[in-house]
N, C-alpha and C positions, 0 to 999 in steps of 0.2 A: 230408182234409188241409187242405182249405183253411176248413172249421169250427175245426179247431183253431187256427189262424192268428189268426182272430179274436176266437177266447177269450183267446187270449194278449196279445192287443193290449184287449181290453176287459180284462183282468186286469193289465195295464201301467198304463194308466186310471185304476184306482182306486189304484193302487198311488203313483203320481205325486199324485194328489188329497191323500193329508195332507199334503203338504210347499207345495203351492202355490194359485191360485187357479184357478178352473175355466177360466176364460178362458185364461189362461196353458195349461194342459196341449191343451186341445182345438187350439191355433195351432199347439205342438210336436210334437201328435200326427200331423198332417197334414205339417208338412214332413218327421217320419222315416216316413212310411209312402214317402213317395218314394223314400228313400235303401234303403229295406229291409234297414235294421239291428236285427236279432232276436236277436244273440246276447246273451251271458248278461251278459258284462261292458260291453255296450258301450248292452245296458238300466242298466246300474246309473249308469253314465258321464253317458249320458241323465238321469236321474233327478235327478242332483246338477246338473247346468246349467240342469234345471225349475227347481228349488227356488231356486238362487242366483238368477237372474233374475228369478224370481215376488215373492222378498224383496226385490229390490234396487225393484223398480216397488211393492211394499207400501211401504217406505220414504220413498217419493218423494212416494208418495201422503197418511202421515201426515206430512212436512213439509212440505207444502202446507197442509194442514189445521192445523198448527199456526200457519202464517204467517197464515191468516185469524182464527185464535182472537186471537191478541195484538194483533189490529187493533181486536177488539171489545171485549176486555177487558188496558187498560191496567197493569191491578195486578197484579205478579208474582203476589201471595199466592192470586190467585184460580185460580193454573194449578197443573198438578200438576209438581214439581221435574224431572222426566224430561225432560218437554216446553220446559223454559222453557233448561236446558242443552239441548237439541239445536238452539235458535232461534237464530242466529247473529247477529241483531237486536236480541234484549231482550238480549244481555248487556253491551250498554252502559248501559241502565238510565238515561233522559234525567234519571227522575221523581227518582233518589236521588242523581246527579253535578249539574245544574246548578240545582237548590235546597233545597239541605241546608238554607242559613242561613235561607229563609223558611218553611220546617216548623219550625226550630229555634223561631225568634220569635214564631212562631204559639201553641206551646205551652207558651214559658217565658214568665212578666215580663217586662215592661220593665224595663231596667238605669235604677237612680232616682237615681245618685249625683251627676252634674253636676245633678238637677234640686233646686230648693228644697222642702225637705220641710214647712216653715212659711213664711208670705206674713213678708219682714221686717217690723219693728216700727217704724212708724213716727215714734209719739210716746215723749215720755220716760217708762217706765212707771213705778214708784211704785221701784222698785229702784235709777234712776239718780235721781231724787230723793231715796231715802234716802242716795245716795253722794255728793249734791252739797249735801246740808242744813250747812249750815254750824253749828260748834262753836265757840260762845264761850266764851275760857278768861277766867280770872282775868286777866291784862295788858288784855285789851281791854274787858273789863268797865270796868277804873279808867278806860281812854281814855274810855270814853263820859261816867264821872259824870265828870272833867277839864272837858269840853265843856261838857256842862249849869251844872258851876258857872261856867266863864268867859262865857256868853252872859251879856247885857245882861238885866236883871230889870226886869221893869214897876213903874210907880209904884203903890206900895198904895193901894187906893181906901181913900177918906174914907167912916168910918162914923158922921162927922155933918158937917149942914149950919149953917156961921155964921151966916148970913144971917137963917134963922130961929129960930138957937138950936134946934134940935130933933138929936135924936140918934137917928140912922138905922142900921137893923142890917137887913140882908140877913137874909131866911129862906129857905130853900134850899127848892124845888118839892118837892111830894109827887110819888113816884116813881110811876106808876100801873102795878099790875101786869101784867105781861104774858099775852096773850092766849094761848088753849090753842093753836092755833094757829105762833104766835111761839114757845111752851113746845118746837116738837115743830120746827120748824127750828133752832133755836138747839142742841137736843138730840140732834138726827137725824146720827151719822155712818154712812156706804157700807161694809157692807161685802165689798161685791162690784160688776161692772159686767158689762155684756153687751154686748158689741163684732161688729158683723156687716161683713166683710173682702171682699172681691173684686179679683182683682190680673190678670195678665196676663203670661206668659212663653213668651219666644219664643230658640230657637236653632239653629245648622245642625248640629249634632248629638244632636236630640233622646234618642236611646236612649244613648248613648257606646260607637258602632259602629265599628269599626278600617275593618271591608270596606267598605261600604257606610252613610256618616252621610248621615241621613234630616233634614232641615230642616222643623220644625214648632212649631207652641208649643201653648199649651193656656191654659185660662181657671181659675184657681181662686180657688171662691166657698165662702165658710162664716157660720159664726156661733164667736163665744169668750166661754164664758163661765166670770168668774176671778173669785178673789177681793181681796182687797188683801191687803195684809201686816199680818198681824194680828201683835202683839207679845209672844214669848215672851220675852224679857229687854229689858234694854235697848238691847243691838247683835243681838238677835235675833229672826229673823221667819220666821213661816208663810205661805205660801203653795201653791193649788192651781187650776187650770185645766180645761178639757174644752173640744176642739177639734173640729168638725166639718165636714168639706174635699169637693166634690166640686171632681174633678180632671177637665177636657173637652178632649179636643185637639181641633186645626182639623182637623187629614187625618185622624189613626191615629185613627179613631173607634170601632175591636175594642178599643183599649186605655183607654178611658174605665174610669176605677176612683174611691174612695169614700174619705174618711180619715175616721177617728175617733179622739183622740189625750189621753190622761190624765196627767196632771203633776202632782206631789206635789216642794215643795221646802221646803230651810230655808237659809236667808239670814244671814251671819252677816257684818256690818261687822266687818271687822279693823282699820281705820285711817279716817281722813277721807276716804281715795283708793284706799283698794282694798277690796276684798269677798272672802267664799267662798262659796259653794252647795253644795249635795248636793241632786240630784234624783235620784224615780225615778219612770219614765214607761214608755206602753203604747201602741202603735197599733199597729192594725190597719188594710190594705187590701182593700180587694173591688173584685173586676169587676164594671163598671156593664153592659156589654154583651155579649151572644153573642160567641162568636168564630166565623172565616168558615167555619171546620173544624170536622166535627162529633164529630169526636172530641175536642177543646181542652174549654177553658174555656166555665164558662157566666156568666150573668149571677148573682153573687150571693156566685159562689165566692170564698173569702177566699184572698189566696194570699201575704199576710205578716201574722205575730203575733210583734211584736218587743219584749220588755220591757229595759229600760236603765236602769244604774245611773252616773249621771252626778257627777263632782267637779271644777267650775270655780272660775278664780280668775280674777277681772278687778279692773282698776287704770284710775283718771284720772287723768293729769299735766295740768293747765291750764300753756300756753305763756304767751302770751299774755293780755288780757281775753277776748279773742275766738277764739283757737285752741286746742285741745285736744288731746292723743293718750291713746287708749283702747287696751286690748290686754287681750288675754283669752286665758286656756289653758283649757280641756277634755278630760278623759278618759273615756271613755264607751266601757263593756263591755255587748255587746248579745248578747244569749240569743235566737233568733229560733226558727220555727216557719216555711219549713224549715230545718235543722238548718245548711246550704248558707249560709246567710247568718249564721251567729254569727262575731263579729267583736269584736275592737278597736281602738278610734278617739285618736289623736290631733292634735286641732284646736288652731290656733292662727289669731289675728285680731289685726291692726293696723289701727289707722283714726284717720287725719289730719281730725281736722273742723273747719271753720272756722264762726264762725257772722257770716255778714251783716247779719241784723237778728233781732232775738227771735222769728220764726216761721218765719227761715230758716233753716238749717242746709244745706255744701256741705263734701264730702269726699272723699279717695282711702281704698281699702281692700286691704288683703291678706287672703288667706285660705289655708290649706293644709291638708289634710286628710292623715291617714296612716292608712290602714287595712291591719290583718294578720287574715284566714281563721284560724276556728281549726280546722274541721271540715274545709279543704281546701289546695290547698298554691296558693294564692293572696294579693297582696300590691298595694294600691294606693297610689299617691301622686295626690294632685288639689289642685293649686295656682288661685287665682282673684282675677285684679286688675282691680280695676273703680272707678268714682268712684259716688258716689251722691248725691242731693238728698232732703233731709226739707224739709217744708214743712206749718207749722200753718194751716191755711186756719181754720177757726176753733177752738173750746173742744172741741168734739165731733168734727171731722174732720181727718184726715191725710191726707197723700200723702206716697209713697218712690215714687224712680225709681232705678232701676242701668243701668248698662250698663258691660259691660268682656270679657275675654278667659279662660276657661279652658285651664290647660293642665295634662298629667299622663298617665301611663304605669300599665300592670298590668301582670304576668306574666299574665294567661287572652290568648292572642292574640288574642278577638275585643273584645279591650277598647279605647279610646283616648278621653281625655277632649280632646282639643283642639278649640276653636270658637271661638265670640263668642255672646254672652248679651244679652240686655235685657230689663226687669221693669217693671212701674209697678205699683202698689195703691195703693188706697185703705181706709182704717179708719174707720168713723164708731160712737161707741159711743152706743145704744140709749137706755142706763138703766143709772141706779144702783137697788141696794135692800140 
């Protein structure tokens, strides 16, 4: 009897073993060998409080184990979904609640629109020359011969002398040809110039960040080389350009990027005081530098190809001898690469200039931009008042300085263009050929 006892208690054994851990059935086995509970229902009763408790210590044991895995391995993705819901820890998830917005920035652009996409211009280019060439009509023509006949006329020299009776006649100098030399300056017009630019811009919202504006500037240096305005009619002119920008900021130095920029325009004087144009232009940016994350950007990648079709009308009212108002409208439909940036532009510019002396120039300006998304349901306004200084240091160099205040709204909420701006460049041009 008491062989069979123990078959049945070693046959309880195995029988308890699939449901639990060995450890577990050998502890419970020993406290009911005490109690000497054998019968049929009260093994089976047994059986199920193995098994619940041997689970419940398995349990305990892979959430411990999992508390250790999330320690060593931060990134959800590397756990398996089971583990990562039963962790009561990760599902807070620090990595994707408290910086969404610098993954976000890491792997988009930088928002370019409070920045200057070209260094201003500092000298009058051959456009506001052509707008300020003055046209003489028929009335002021007569005014001039008026003048020339009322001036005082010199005494006609004598073409002979009394004295000695002899009669004198002037014979005019043999002209001596001009040197080849002299042939190829007198004959030589430009046309084209090579202008190399480096400027300086700084503001407390570099990117045009709502949450968080990041105060930084950056340095941009290039070369330009354009042509003049070559003449298809008589109020009509060609011109073309190519622009090449590296752009370096002082901190955000992952977002160092490259311009390269093509301009094709026709110029067409409507009056003494105002103008129209039609361009159309092409740049492209690239990333100058790695970014810190290795799944971003690299160095080289191009991450805007925007081409534009541009139709401006600007006008000069002279106030004064010395006071001016300029104003300028622009429409400008831009077709980009990504698709995320095609848009429509309406610009508008006023700008009070006074001018000091001939090589000064001092003035307040307005500027307003309005742009509508067409690819997304996105809408901006960006307003900008600033004073600015032109100053011809000599025949070859310029300097522009600005300083004033952006301000302006989007619907994307992480947009806001509000700040303070300051600029200075310099232009010095190269060479004509």
């Amino acid at each position: 009897m008491r062989l069979k006892n123990w078959k049945n208690l070693f046959f309880c054994i195995l029988l308890a073993s699939s449901g639990g851990s060995w450890c577990c059935i050998r502890v419970n086995a020993a406290e009911s060998a005490n109690t000497d509970i054998w019968r049929p229902n009260s093994l089976i009763s047994t059986q199920v409080n193995y098994q619940q408790l041997c689970q419940k210590l398995q349990q305990e044991a892979i959430n411990s184990l999992c508390k250790q895995s999330s320690k060593s391995h931060p990134l959800d993705s590397q756990m398996p979904l089971n583990l990562v819901q039963q962790t009561p820890q990760r599902t807070q998830a620090p990595d994707q609640t408290e910086k969404p917005e610098n993954t976000q920035k890491q792997n988009d652009p930088p928002q370019l629109e409070s920045q200057p996409s070209n260094l201003p211009t500092s000298p009058p280019d051959s456009k506001e020359q052509l707008l300020n060439a003055p046209q003489i009509n028929q009335s002021q023509r007569l005014e001039r011969l008026i003048q020339l006949l009322r001036s005082p006329k010199l005494p006609p020299e004598s073409d002979s002398n009394h004295e000695l009776g002899l009669r004198v006649r002037l014979l005019p100098l043999e002209q001596q040809p001009p040197t080849p030399t002299e042939q190829s300056v007198v004959s030589f017009k430009p046309i084209g110039y090579l202008q190399a630019r480096v400027g300086y811009f700084q503001t407390n919202n570099i990117f045009s960040s709502n949450d968080s504006p990041i105060e930084d500037g950056f340095i941009i240096s290039g070369l330009r080389l354009a042509s003049t305005y070559f003449p298809l009619g008589s109020k009509t002119y060609l011109n073309a350009s190519i622009d090449g920008n590296l752009i370096r900021y002082i901190n955000q130095s992952q977002y160092h990027y490259n311009q390269v920029r093509f301009n094709l325009s026709i110029y067409q004087q409507l009056s003494q005081r105002m103008y129209g144009q039609i361009s159309l232009s092409n740049q492209q940016l690239f990333y100058a530098n790695n970014s810190d994350r290795l799944d971003s950007f690299k160095a080289g990648d191009r991450f805007l190809n925007e081409n534009s079709l541009e139709l401006s009308l600007g006008r000069r009212d002279p106030l004064t001898s010395k006071l001016t108002l300029d104003s300028f409208y622009e429409l400008s439909v831009n077709f980009a690469d990504p698709l995320s940036r095609n848009r429509i532009i309406n610009s508008f510019w006023v700008s009070l200039n006074y001018y000091l002396q001939k090589p000064l120039q001092v003035g307040i300006d307005y500027q307003a931009n309005f742009s509508d998304f067409t690819q997304r349901d996105r809408e901006d306004q960006f307003h900008r008042i600033f004073g600015h200084l032109n100053y011809q240091i000599s025949d070859t160099i310029y300097m522009n300085v600005q300083a004033g205040v952006s301000l302006g709204s989007s619907t994307a909420e992480d947009i806001d263009f509000d700040g303070w701006f300051f600029s200075i460049s310099y232009s010095l041009q190269l060479g004509q050929f």
